[in-house]
C-alpha positions, 0 to 999 in steps of 0.5 A: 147344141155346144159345139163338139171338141175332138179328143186331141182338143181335148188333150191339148188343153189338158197337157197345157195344165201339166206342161213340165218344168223345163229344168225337168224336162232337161233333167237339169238345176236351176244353176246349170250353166248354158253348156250343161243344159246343152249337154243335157239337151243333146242327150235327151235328143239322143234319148228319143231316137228310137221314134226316128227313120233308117235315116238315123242310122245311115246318116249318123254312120256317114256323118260320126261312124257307128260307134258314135250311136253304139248298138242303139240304132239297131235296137230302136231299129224302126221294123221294132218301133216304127215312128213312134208319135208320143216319142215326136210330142217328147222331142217338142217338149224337150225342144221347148224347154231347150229354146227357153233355157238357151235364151238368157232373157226367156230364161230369166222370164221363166224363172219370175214369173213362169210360163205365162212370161214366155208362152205365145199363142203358137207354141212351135219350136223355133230353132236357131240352127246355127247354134245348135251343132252338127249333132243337134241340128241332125236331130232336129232335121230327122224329128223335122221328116217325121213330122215334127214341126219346126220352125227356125229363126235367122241366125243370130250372129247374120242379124247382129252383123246386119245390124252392125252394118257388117255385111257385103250388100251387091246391087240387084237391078230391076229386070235383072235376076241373079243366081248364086248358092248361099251356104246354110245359115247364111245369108247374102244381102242385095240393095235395089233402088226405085223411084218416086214412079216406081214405088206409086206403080208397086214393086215386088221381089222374088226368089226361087229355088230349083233343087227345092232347098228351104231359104227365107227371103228378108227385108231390112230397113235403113238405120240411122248408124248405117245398120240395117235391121229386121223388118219383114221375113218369108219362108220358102214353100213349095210351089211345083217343082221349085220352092218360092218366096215373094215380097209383094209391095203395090199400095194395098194390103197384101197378105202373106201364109204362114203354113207353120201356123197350128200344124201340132194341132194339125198333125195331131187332128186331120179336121183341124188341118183344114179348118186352120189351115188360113189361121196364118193368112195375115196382112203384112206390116209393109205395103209399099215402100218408099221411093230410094234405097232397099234392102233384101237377103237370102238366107239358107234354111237348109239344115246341112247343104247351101242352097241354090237360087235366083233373086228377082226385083220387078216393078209392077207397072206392067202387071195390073191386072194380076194387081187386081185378080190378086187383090180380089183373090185375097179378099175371097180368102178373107171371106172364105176364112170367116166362113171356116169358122162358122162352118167348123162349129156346125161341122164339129156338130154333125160330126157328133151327131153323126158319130153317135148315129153310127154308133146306133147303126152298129149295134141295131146291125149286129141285134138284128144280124143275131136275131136273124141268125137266131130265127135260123137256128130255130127254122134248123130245127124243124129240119135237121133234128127230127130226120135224125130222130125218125131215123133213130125211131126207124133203127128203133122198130127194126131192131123190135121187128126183128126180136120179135120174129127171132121170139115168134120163131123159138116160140114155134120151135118149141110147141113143135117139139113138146109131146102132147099127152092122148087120153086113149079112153076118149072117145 
């Protein structure tokens, strides 16, 4: 038996087909300018504000003053709407459309060739926010509460700063945390040195936040103009009461989660939220380093305040152990995400099967519910209607009984007073 699609599968393969132009989407020309086509994407923001939270409101008359959102917010008020899922998937498209128009070189690709040009496998919405502006980025942190899933990018002016080795860099000793506040969309970058002994033991970096705030951890490498480059990312999760990140570099694969990783179609098929959930389960691309100079950075992912944090560096001598509990952890991981896929094949089976089966089951228990209920009309009538015919049947031959003796009685009446004539010459 094929395997058995979900209808959000289903649907997802069919918006693929009839996925929009962006300029479309946007409402805007092929020759816009990039301020037009960010006018026009704030203004389709503001168009699907009506699927948003109380949030809107009281955010935006904190932030611009009622005025700025007119009567909107009361008329797309949530008590009338409520969080409305088809307004979510509008925002993305117009989201999507925004990141490729933005981008001089998506944009480029789009207009030769297409789609195909700038499509991935994982179609999330990847967002620079400090490009965005105040007003966008609210939008974009509100669509985020409701679901929606976003996935931001490094600034790009921190990377260019980096890369044109433009960045104040503060020494992190091992064993040493140190706690500080980042501000949002920025990013403060710290080197720690190791050596030959240390880099063969392995060695991990860790950050935490307590006010559970969203940062990235980052790695760079070395560039021969003094530069540093992009190497490796980690986005915060939370784990309890904080949130966390870690970098973990100890001579063998080490894999990282990236939970973002199918969440639409997560969001949209609670089945798939388990069977994807260690579809981002994947190997890093660094698992060791080499004896020397490092460098990390904290970047705030907040969509407005600074984040709080502390910043770690460990050597791993001292932790064997966990060395081999996490490598044997992880390969049950591997082993269990095979299974997974197997598995959802023959779930996706039964869940057909079984669908059908509780199809059948409802309409055999209201046959047989008004079958049963016939068969108690039927025994009703043995009972209830005839007492009521017997006692009309019953009035019936009271009120004959009753004529006739009123007759009999007239009757005798009138032979008791009829004269009867007497033959006098009889003898």
């Amino acid at each position: 038996m094929p395997p058995h699609r979900s209808k959000s599968e289903k649907n997802d393969g069919m918006a693929k087909h009839l996925r929009r132009d962006p300029y479309e989407v946007l409402g805007v020309l092929r020759n816009s300018t990039d301020q037009e086509i960010k006018s026009a994407y704030r203004k389709m923001a503001l168009k699907y504000q009506a699927a948003m939270t109380n949030e809107i409101c009281d955010l935006g008359h904190t932030m611009y003053g009622m005025d700025y959102f007119s009567d909107s917010c009361f008329r797309y008020h949530p008590d009338k709407n409520g969080n409305d899922p088809v307004a979510a998937d509008m925002f993305k498209e117009v989201t999507f459309s925004y990141n490729i128009l933005s981008d001089p070189d998506k944009r480029r690709q789009y207009d030769t060739a297409g789609f195909e040009a700038v499509e991935t496998d994982n179609q999330e919405l990847e967002l620079d926010l400090s490009s965005l502006g105040a007003v966008n980025t609210m939008f974009a942190a509100l669509f985020s509460k409701l679901g929606v899933p976003i996935k931001t990018t490094v600034s790009a002016t921190v990377l260019e700063e980096a890369l044109n080795g433009a960045v104040i860099i503060r020494p992190l000793q091992l064993g040493q945390p140190i706690s500080r506040k980042v501000e949002k969309q920025c990013a403060h970058f710290y080197s720690v040195t190791i050596t030959e002994d240390e880099a063969r033991d392995g060695f991990v970096c860790r950050v935490q936040s307590s006010d559970k705030s969203k940062f990235k951890l980052l790695y760079f490498e070395l560039e021969e103009n003094g530069g540093l480059s992009l190497a490796l990312q980690e986005d915060s999760a939370k784990t309890g009461k904080v949130t966390s990140a870690g970098m973990y570099f100890l001579g063998f694969p080490v894999y990282c989660l990236d939970q973002t990783t199918n969440s639409v179609a997560a969001a949209k098929d609670p089945d798939a939220a388990f069977f994807k959930k260690l579809d981002g389960f994947q190997p890093c691309e660094i698992t060791e380093l080499k004896p020397g100079k490092h460098v990390f950075a904290v970047y705030g992912d907040n969509f407005f305040k600074s984040v709080s944090y502390t910043i770690e560096a460990i050597c791993a001598a001292p932790f064997i152990e966990e060395k081999e509990n996490l490598r044997a952890v992880e390969a049950e991981i591997l082993s269990k995400r095979a299974e997974l896929s197997k598995f959802e094949t023959e779930y996706r089976e039964v869940l057909a099967q079984f669908t059908e089966m509780t199809g059948r089951y409802t309409k055999e228990m209201q046959e047989i519910d008004e079958l049963l209920k016939q068969r108690n009309e039927i025994h009703a009538s043995y009972t209830t209607i005839p007492l009521i015919k017997r006692s009309s049947s019953r009035k019936k031959s009271k009120a004959a009984s009753k004529e006739a003796k009123e007759d009999g009685e007239v009757k005798h009446g009138n032979l008791l007073s009829r004269k009867i004539p007497v033959d006098l010459d009889e003898q």
